[in-house]
KEKE-3310 file (N, C-alpha, C; in steps of 0.2 Angstrom, whole numbers, plus 5000, padded with zeros to 4 digits):
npx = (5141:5134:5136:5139:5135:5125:5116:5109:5104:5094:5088:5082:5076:5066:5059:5051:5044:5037:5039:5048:5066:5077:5091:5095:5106:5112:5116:5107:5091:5074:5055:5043:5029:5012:5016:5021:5010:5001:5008:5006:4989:4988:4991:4982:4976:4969:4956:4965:4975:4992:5006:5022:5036:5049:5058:5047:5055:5067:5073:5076:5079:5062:5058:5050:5034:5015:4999:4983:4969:4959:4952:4962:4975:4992:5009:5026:5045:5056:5069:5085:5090:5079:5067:5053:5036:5020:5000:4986:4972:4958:4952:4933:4917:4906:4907:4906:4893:4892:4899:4894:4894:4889:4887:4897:4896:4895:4885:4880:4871:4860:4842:4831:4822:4831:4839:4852:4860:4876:4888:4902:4900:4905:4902:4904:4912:4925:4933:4946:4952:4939:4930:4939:4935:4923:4924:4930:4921:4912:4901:4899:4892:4880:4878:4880:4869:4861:4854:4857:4861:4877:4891:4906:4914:4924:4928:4931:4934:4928:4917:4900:4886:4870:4856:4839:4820:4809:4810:4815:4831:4836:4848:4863:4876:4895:4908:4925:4941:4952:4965:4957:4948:4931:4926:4915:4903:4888:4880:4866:4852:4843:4829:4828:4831:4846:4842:4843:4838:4823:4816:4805:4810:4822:4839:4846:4856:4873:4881:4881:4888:4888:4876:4871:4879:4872:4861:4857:4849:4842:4832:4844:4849:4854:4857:4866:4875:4866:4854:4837:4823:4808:4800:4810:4806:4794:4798:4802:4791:4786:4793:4791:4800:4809:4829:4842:4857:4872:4887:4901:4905:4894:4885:4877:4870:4863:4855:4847:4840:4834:4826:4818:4812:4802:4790:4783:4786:4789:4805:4821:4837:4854:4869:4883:4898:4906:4910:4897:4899:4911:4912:4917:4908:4898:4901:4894:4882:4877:4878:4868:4857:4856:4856:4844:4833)
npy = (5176:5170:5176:5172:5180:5188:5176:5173:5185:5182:5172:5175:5187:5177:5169:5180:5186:5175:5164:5152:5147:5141:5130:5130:5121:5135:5142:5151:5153:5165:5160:5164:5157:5159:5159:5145:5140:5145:5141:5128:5127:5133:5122:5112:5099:5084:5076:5062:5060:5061:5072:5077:5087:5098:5107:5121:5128:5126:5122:5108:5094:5086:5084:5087:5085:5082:5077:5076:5070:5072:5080:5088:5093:5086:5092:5091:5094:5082:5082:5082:5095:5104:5111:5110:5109:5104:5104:5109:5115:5112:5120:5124:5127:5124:5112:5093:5085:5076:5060:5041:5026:5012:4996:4992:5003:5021:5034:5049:5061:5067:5071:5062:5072:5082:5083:5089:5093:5091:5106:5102:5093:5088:5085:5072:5071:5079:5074:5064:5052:5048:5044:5036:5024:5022:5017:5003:4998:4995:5001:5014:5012:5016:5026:5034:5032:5037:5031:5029:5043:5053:5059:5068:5069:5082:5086:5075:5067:5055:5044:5047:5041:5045:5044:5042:5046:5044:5060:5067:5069:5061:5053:5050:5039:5039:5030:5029:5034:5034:5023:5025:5025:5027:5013:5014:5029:5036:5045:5053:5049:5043:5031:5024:5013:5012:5012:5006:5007:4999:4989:4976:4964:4962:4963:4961:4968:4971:4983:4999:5003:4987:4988:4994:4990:4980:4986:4986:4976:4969:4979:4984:4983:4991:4986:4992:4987:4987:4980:4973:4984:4988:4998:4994:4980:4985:4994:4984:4976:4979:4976:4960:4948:4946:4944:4938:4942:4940:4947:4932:4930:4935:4927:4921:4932:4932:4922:4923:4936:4933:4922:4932:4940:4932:4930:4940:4941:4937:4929:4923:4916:4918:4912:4919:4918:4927:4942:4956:4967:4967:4957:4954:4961:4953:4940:4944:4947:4934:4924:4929:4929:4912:4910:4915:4911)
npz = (5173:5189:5203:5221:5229:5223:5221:5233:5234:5225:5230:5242:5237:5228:5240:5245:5237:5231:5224:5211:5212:5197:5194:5177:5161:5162:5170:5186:5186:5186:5190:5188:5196:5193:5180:5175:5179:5169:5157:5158:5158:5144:5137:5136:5142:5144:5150:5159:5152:5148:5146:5140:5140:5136:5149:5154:5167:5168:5157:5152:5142:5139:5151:5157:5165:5164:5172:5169:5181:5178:5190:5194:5187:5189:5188:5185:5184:5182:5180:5191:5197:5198:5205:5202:5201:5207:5209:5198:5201:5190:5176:5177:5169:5177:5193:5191:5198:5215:5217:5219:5222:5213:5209:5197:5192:5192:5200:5200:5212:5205:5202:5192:5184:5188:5178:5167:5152:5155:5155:5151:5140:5124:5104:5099:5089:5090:5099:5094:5098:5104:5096:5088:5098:5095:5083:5086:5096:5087:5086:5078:5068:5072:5079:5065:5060:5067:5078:5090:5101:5105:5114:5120:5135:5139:5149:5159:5151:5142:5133:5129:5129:5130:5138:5133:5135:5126:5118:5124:5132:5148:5155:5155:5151:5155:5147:5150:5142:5144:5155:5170:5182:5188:5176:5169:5171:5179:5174:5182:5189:5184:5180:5171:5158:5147:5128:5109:5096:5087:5084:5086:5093:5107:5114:5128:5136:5145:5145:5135:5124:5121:5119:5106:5096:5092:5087:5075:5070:5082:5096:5106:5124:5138:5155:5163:5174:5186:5195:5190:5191:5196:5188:5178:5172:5167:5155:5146:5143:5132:5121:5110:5111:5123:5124:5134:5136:5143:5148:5151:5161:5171:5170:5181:5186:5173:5172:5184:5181:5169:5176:5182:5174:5168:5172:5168:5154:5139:5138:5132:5136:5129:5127:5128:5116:5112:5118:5111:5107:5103:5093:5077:5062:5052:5058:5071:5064:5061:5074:5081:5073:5072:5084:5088:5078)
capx = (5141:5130:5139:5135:5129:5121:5113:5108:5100:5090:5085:5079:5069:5061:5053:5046:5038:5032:5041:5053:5069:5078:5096:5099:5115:5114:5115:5100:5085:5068:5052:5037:5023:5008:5020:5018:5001:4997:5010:5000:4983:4989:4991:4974:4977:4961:4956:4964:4979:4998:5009:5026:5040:5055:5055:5047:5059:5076:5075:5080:5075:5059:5061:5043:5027:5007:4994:4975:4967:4949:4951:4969:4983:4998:5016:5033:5050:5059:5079:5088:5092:5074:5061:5046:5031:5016:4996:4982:4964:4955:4945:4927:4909:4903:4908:4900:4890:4898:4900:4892:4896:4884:4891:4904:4894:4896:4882:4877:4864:4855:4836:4828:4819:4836:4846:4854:4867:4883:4892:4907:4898:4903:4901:4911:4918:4929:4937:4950:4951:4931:4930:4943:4935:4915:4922:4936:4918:4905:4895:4899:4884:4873:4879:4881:4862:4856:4850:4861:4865:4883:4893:4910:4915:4929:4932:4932:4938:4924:4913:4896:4879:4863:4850:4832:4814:4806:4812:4818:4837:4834:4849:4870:4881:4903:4914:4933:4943:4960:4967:4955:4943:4927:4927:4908:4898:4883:4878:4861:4849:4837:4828:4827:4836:4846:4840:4846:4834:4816:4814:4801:4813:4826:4843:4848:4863:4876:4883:4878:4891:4886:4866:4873:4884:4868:4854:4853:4847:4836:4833:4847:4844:4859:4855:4870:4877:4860:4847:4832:4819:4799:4802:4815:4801:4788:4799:4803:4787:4784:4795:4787:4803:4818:4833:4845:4864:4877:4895:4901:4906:4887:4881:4874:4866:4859:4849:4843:4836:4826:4821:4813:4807:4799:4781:4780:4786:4793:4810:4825:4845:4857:4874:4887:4902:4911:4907:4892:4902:4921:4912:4913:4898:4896:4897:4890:4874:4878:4875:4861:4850:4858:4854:4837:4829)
capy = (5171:5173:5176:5170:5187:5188:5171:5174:5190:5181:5168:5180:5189:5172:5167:5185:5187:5167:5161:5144:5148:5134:5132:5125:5126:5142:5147:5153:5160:5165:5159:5163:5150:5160:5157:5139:5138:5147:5137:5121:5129:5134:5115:5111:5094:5085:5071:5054:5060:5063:5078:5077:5093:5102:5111:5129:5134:5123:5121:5104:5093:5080:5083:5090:5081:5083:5072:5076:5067:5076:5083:5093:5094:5088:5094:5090:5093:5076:5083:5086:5100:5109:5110:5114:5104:5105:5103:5115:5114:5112:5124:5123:5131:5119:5104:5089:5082:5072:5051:5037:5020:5006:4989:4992:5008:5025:5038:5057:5063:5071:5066:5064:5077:5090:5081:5092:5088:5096:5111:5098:5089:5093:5084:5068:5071:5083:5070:5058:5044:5045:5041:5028:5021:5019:5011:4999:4993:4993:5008:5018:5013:5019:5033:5038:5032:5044:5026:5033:5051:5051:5065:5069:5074:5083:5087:5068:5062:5051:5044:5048:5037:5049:5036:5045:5045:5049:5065:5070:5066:5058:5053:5049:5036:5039:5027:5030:5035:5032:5020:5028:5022:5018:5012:5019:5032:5036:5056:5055:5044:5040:5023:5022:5009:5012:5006:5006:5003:5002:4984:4972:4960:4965:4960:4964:4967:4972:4990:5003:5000:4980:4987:5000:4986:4975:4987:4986:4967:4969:4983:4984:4988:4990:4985:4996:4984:4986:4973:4975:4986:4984:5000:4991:4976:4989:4996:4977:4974:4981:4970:4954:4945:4948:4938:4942:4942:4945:4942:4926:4933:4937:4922:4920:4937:4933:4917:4928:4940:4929:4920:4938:4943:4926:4930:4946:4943:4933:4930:4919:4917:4919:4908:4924:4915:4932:4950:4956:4972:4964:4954:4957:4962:4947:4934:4946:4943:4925:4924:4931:4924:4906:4910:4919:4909)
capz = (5179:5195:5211:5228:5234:5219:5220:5240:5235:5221:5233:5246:5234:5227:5245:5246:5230:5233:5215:5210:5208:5198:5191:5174:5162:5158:5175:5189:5182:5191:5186:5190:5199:5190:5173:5176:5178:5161:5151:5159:5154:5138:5135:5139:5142:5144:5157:5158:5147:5151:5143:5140:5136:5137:5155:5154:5169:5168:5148:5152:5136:5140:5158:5161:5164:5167:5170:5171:5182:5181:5195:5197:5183:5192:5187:5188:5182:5184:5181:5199:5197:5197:5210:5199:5204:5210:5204:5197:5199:5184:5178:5173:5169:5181:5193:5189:5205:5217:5214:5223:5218:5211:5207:5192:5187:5197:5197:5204:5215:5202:5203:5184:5185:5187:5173:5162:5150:5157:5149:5147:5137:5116:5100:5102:5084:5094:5101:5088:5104:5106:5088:5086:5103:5093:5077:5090:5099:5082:5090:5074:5064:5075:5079:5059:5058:5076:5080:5098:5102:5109:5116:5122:5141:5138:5157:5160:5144:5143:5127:5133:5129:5132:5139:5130:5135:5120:5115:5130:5137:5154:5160:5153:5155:5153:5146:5151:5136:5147:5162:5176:5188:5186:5168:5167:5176:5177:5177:5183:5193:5181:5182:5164:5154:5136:5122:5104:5090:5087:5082:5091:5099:5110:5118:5135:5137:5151:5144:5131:5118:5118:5115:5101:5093:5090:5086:5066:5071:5088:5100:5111:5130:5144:5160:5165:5179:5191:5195:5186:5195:5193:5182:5170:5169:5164:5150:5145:5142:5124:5116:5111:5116:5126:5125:5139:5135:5145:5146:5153:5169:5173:5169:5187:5185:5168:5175:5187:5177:5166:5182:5186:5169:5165:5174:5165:5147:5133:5139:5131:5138:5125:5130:5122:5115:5115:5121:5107:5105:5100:5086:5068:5061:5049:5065:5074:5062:5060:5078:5081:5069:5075:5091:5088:5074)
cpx = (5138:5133:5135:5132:5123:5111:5108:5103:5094:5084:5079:5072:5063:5056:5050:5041:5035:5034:5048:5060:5073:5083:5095:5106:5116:5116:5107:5096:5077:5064:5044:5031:5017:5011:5020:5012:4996:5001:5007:4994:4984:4990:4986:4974:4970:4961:4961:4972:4985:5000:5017:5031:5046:5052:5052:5053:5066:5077:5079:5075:5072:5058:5054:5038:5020:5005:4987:4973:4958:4948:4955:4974:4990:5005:5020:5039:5053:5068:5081:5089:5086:5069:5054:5044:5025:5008:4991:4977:4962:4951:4937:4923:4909:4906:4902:4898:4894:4893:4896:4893:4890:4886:4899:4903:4895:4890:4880:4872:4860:4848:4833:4824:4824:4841:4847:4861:4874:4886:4899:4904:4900:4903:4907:4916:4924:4933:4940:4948:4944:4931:4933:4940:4927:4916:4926:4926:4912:4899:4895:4895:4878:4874:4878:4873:4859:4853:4854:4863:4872:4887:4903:4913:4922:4933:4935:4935:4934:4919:4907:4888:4872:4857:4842:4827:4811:4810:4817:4824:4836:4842:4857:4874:4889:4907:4921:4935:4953:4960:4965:4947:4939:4926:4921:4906:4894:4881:4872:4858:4842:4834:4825:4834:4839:4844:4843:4843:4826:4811:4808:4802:4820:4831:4844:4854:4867:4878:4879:4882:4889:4878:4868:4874:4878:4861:4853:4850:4840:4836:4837:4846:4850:4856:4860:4872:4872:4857:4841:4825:4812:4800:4806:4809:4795:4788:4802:4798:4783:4785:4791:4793:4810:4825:4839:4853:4869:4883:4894:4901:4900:4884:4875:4868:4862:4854:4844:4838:4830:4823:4817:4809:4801:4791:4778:4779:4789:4799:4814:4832:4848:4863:4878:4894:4911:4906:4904:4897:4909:4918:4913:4908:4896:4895:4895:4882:4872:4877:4869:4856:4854:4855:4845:4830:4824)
cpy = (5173:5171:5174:5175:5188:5182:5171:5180:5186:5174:5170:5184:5184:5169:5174:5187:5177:5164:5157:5148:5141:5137:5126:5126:5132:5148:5149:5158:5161:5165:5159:5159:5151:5156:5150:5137:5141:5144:5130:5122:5131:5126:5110:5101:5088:5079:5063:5053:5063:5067:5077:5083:5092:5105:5117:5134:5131:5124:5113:5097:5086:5079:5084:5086:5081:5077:5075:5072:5067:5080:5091:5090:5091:5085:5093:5089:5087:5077:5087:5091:5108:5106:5112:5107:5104:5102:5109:5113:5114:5115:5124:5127:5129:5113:5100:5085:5076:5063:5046:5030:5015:5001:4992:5000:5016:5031:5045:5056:5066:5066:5065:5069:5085:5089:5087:5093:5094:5100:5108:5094:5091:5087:5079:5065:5078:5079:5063:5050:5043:5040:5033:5023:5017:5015:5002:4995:4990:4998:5013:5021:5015:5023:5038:5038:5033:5037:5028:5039:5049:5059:5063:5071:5075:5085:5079:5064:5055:5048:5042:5045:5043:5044:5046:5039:5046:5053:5069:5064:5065:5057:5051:5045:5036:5032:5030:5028:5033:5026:5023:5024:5027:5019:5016:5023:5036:5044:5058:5049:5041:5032:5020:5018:5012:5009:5010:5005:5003:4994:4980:4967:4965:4961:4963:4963:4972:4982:4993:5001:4994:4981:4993:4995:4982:4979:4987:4977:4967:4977:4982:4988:4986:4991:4990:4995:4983:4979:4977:4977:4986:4990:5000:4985:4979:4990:4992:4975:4974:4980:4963:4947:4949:4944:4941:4938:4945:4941:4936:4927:4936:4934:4918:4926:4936:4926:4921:4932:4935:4927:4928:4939:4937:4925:4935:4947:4937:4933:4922:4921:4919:4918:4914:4919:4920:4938:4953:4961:4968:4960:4958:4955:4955:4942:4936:4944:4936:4922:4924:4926:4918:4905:4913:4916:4902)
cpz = (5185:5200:5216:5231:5229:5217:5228:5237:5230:5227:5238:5241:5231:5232:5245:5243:5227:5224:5217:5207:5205:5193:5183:5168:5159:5165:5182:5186:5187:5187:5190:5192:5194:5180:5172:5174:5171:5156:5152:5156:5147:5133:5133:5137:5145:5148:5155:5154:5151:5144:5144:5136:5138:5147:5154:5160:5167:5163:5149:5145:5139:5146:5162:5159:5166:5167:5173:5175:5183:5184:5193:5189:5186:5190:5189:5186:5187:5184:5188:5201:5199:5202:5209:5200:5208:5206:5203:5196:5189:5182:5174:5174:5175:5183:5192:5197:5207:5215:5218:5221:5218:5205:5202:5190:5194:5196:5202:5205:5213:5202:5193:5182:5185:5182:5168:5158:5152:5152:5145:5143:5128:5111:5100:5093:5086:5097:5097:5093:5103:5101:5087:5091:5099:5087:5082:5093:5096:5084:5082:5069:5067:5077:5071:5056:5061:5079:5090:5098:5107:5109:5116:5130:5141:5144:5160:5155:5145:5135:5130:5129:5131:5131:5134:5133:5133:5117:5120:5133:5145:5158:5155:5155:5151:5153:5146:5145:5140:5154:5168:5179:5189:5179:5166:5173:5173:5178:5179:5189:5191:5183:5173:5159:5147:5134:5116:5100:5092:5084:5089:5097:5102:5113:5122:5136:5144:5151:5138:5124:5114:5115:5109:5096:5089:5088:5078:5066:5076:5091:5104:5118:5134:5151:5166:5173:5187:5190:5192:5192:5194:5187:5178:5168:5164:5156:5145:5141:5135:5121:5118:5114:5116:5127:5130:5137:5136:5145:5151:5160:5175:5171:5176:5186:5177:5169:5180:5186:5173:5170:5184:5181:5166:5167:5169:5157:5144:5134:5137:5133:5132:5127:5127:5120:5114:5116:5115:5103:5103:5094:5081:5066:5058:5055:5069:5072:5062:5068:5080:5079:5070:5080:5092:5083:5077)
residu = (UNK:UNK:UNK:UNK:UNK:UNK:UNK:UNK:UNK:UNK:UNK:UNK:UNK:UNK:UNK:UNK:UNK:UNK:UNK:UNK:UNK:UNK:UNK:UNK:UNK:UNK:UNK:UNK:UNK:UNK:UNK:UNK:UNK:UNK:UNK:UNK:UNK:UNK:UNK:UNK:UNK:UNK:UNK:UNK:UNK:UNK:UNK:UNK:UNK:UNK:UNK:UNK:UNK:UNK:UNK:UNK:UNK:UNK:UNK:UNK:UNK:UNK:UNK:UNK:UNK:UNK:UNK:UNK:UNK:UNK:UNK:UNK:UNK:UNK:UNK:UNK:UNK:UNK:UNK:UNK:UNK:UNK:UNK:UNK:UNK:UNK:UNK:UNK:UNK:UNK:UNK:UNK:UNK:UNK:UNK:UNK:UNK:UNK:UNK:UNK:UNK:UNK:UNK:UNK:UNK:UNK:UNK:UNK:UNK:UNK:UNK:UNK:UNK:UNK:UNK:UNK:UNK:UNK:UNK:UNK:UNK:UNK:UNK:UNK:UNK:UNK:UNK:UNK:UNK:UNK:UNK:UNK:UNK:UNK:UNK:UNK:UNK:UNK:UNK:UNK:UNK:UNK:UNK:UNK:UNK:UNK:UNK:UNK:UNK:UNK:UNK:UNK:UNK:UNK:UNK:UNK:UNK:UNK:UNK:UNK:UNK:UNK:UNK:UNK:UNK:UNK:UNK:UNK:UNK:UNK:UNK:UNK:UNK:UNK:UNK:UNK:UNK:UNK:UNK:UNK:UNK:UNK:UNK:UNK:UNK:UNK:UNK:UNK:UNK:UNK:UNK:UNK:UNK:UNK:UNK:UNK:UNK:UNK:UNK:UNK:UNK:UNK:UNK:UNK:UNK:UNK:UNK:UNK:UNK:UNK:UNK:UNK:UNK:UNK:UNK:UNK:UNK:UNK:UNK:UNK:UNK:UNK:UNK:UNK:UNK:UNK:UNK:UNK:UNK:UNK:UNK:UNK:UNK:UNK:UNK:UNK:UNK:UNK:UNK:UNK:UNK:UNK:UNK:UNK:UNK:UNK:UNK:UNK:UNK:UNK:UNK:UNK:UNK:UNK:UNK:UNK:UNK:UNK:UNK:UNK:UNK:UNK:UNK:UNK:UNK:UNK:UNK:UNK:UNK:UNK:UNK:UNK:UNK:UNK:UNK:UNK:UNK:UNK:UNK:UNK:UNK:UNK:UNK:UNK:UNK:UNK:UNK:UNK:UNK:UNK:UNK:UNK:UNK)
# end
């Protein structure tokens, strides 16, 4: 049983040597802050995701909890008793360039010309959610037939899109694999469109997913929340036609656009009646060719 002199003297020693003391029922135990910090990194808890234990200092059961938010780790026993809490940088090869925002979409001030694909970037069958995320939006097939390169950012916990220019990766866009703000971002500054496919007509669509979703039918191409720039018209221009389809909620912006493409190219609306990506394939095709024929 730990006496009051006993307990005083531990206390005294805990501010000096900068370590949590915390009592739970077994009595005071001392616990070092370092000691924290490596059974948290031992957990390797990945962006976007929350962690539930035992406490490492109280042993209290279920009491302890992380969450990543990209950024910082941050930790907290929730039982009264315990004043363990705080957060931990995150650590990495590399951070990723800072954020600026553009409509719904977010992008780094990388120029195209210094794009490189991030060290967090891995193989996004390393991640079960990624996965469950590309067959959940029809992206699957085309990822299992390279018709799209797709990655993992497992600093962000993101399901990652690689825009290409040819042969060469140009520029990246992150879909959010958890509850975090902004749903997409963009990792570079390219002025190149995705595209999906290799066919003659094309649909234009709003995201990456939606142009993945529809390339064994047309090329799909995401306009990725921007207005169309003279160099998106340019690279428009190779498809014989473009039909433009976007959600409902950008119906204003999808009259627009064809109001813009309609000097330079073959361009048709496309009314969606749902989101291209949420369809099943079968009405997904039944669409289409309805709508295209």
């Amino acid at each position: 049983m730990c006496t009051l002199r006993d307990y005083n003297s531990d206390l005294q020693h805990a501010v000096n040597k900068k370590i949590h003391l915390t009592q739970n029922s077994f009595g005071y135990m001392l616990v070092n802050m370092s000691m924290i910090h490596d059974y948290i990194e031992s957990l390797n808890i990945q962006g976007g995701t929350r962690y539930r234990s035992d406490c490492p200092s109280c042993g209290h059961k279920n009491s302890f909890a992380a969450f990543n938010d990209g950024m910082n780790i941050i930790f907290k026993c929730f039982h009264a008793d315990c004043n363990v809490k705080g957060r931990l940088r995150v650590r990495l090869s590399a951070d990723p360039p800072p954020l600026r925002t553009r409509n719904r979409y977010e992008e780094s001030d990388k120029s195209l010309d210094s794009f490189h694909i991030p060290d967090t970037f891995v193989d996004i069958s390393r991640s079960a959610v990624a996965m469950r995320y590309m067959k959940d939006v029809n992206v699957f097939d085309a990822y299992s037939h390279r018709t799209v390169r797709l990655m993992y950012d497992q600093r962000l916990n993101r399901a990652v899109f690689l825009i290409r220019d040819g042969s060469k990766t140009v520029d990246a866009v992150g879909r959010t694999l958890a509850d975090v703000k902004p749903k997409w971002y963009r990792y570079g500054k390219s002025k190149q469109l995705f595209t999906a496919g290799d066919a003659r007509d094309a649909v234009l669509v709003e995201d990456c997913a939606s142009a993945a979703s529809v390339s064994h039918l047309m090329t799909g191409v995401a306009m990725l929340g921007t207005s169309l720039l003279k160099e998106h018209i340019v690279q428009l221009k190779k498809f014989d036609t473009v039909y433009v389809a976007l959600d409902k909620d950008a119906t204003k912006l999808g009259l627009k656009t064809v109001q813009t493409l309609k000097p330079h190219l073959n361009v048709r609306m496309l009314i969606l009646e749902d989101d291209l990506k949420n369809m099943e394939k079968e009405k997904l095709n039944e669409f289409i060719r309805r709508k295209t024929d």
